[in-house]
N, C-alpha and C positions, 0 to 999 in steps of 0.2 A: 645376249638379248635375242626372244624372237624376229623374225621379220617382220619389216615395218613397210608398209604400200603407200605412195602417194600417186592421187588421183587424177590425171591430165585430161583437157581435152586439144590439147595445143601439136601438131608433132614437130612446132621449135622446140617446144617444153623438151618431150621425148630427145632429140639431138642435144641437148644441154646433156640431160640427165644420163645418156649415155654416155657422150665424153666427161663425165665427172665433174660438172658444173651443176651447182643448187643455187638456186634464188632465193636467196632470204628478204619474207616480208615486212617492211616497217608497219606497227601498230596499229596505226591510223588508215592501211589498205588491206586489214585484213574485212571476211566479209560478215563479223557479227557487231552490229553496230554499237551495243555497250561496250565494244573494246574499244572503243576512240576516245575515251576518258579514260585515266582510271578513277577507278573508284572512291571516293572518303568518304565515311560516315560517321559522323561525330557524334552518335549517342556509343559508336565502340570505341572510338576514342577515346573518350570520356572514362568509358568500363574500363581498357585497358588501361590508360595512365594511373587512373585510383586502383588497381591490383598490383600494380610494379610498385607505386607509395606504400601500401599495405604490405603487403608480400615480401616486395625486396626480389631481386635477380636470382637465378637457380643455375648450377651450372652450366645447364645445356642453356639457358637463357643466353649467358653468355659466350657460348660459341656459336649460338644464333646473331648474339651483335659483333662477332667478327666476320661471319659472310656477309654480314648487312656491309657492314664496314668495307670489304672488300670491296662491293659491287658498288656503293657512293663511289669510291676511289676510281671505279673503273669506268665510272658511267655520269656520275656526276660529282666530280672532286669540290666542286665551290660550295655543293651543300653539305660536305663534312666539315664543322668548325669545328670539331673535337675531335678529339682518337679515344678510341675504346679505352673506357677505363681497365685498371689492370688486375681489379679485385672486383667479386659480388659487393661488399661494402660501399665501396666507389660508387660505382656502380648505381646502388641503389640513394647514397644519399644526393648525387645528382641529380637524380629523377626527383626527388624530392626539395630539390631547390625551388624558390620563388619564381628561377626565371619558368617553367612548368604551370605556373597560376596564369597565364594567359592564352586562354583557350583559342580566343578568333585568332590570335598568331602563330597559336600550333597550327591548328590546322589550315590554314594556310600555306605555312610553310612544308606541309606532311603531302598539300596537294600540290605545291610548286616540286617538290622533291619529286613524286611520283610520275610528274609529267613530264622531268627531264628526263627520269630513266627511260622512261617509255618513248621517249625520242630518239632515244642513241640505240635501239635494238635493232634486230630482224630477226625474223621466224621463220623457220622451215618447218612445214604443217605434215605432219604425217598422221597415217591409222594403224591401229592393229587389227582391222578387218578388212575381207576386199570382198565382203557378200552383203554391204549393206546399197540397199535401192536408192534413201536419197540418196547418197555418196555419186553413186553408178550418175544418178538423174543430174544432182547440182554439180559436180565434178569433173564426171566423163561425156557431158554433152549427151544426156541418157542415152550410155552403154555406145556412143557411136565413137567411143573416147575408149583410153585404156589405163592401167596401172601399172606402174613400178613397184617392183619388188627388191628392196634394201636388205644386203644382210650385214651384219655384224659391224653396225655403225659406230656402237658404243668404243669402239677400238680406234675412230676417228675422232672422236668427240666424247673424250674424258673426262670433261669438267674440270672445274678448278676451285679455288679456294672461295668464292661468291655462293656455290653451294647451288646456282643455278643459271649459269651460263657454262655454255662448250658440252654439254652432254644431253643426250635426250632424255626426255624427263614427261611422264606420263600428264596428261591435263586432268584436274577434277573436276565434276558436276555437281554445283549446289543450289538449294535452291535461291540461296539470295547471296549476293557478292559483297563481302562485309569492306575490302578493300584495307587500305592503308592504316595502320592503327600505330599502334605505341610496342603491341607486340614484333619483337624483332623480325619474326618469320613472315610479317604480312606482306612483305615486298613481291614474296611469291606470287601475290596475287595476281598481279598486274598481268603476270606471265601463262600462270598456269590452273586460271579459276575462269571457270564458262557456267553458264546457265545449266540447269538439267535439261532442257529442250536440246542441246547440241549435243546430248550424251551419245547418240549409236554412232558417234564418229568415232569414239574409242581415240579419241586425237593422242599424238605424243609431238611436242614440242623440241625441236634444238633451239635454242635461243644465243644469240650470237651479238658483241658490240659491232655494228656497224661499221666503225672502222676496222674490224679486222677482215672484212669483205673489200672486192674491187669492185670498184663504182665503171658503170656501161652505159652509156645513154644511147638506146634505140627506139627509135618513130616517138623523138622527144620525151621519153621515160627515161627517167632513172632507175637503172637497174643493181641491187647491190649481190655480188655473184663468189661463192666462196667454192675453192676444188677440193675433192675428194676422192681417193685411188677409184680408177674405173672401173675395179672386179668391184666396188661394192652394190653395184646392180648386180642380180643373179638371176630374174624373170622380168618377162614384156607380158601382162595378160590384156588381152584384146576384148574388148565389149561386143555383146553378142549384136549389136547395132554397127559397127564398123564398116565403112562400105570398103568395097575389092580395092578402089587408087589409095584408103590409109591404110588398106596389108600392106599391099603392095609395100608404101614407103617404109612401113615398119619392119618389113621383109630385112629393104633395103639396109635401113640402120643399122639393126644386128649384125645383119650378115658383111658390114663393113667394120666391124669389131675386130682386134686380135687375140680375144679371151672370149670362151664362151656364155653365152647370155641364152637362156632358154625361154622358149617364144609357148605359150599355149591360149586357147580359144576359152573365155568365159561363156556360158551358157545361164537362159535365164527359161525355166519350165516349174510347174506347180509351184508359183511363189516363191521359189528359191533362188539362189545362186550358185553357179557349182562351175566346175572345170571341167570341160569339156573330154579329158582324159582321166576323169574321177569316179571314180564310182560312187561314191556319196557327194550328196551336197558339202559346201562347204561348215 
């Protein structure tokens, strides 16, 4: 995988993320407000349930209801009363059962489900850019802030059988968040669907249970904190707004490492963003 940059303005942040410590965000603290629910919208509910009746399961359908299944298991086992059926037949003549004819109790239950999962996570928000301005502005404390440069995280975070926790996993932009449905794969949503307004983040998501982080409470915060080998930093780029006492400590940081980390200066000239040892903009 490319390198991936998350954005600070903190230099506790920086001192985490050098000694191989990441903060994973629960849900509810991330900073786009439609992500404090998830989503359900029951006119796709609706679509999707009368297409599974109609249709019947396909086979990728059903290895989409086994990461489904996994990730109930992993994240909310009380709302799995069933286990995957073992056939497309099964499969589809359950969905077609009576108990399915009661719409205000799916969906209910589609939004109690969603809101569990969405309680038991944490995020680590990264970008695949480090030339965009908001980012630099809402991020980096415009550019008086810096970036981390991640390489080859995918080799930490391999995923697993949910299909969407333990691995980075790119975020889409759409224009409307359709949320929780009947189709298997909607689960994603919750995790890895943002507005198009938040598209120049270019965001990639690790998405992690909660309990597999250790819990820190500093200045009355709860902090959920998971480690990762410390070469996977490879660059500190410094906002072209940084004042001399955050080099200085950023100096410091690095240069108390035992594995190299390379340090360069962001620059910001003719609307651009570039590296200060680049010849081209970024």
């Amino acid at each position: 995988m490319t390198p991936l940059y998350k954005y600070i303005d903190d230099p506790q942040a920086l001192k985490f993320l050098l000694g191989g410590v990441c903060k994973f965000t629960p849900i509810a603290e991330l900073n786009d407000p439609s992500e404090l629910t998830p989503t359900v919208d029951v006119d796709a509910i609706v679509e999707t349930l009368a297409r599974f009746r109609q249709y019947g399961y396909s086979d990728t359908n059903m290895d989409d209801l086994r990461r489904q299944a996994a990730l109930l298991q992993c994240l909310a086992p009380h709302r799995q009363a069933v286990h995957v059926p073992a056939t497309r037949e099964q499969a589809t003549n359950r969905i077609r059962s009576s108990f399915f004819n009661d719409m205000p109790l799916l969906e209910q239950f589609l939004h109690d489900t969603a809101k569990d999962i969405a309680n038991n996570v944490g995020i680590f928000c990264l970008s695949r850019r480090i030339d965009s301005l908001p980012m630099w502005a809402h991020y980096a404390d415009n550019a008086r802030g810096l970036i981390v440069e991640f390489n080859d995280l995918a080799s930490v975070f391999k995923g697993d059988s949910t299909g969407v926790l333990r691995e980075p996993i790119a975020v889409r932009y759409e224009r409307e968040r359709v949320g929780v449905t009947f189709d298997p794969r909607s689960h994603e949503s919750i995790f890895f669907t943002k507005f198009q307004d938040w598209s120049q983040e270019e965001e990639v998501r690790v998405v992690l249970p909660l309990s597999d982080c250790r819990m820190q409470i500093k200045d009355n915060e709860t902090l959920y904190l998971y480690d990762i080998p410390k070469t996977c930093v490879s660059r500190v780029i410094q906002g072209w707004n940084m004042t001399p006492a955050m080099k200085e400590l950023c100096a410091t940081l690095v240069g108390d490492l035992r594995h190299p980390v390379e340090m360069v200066q962001a620059r910001y000239a003719g609307g651009r963003v570039a590296l200060l040892d680049a010849a081209k903009p970024i």
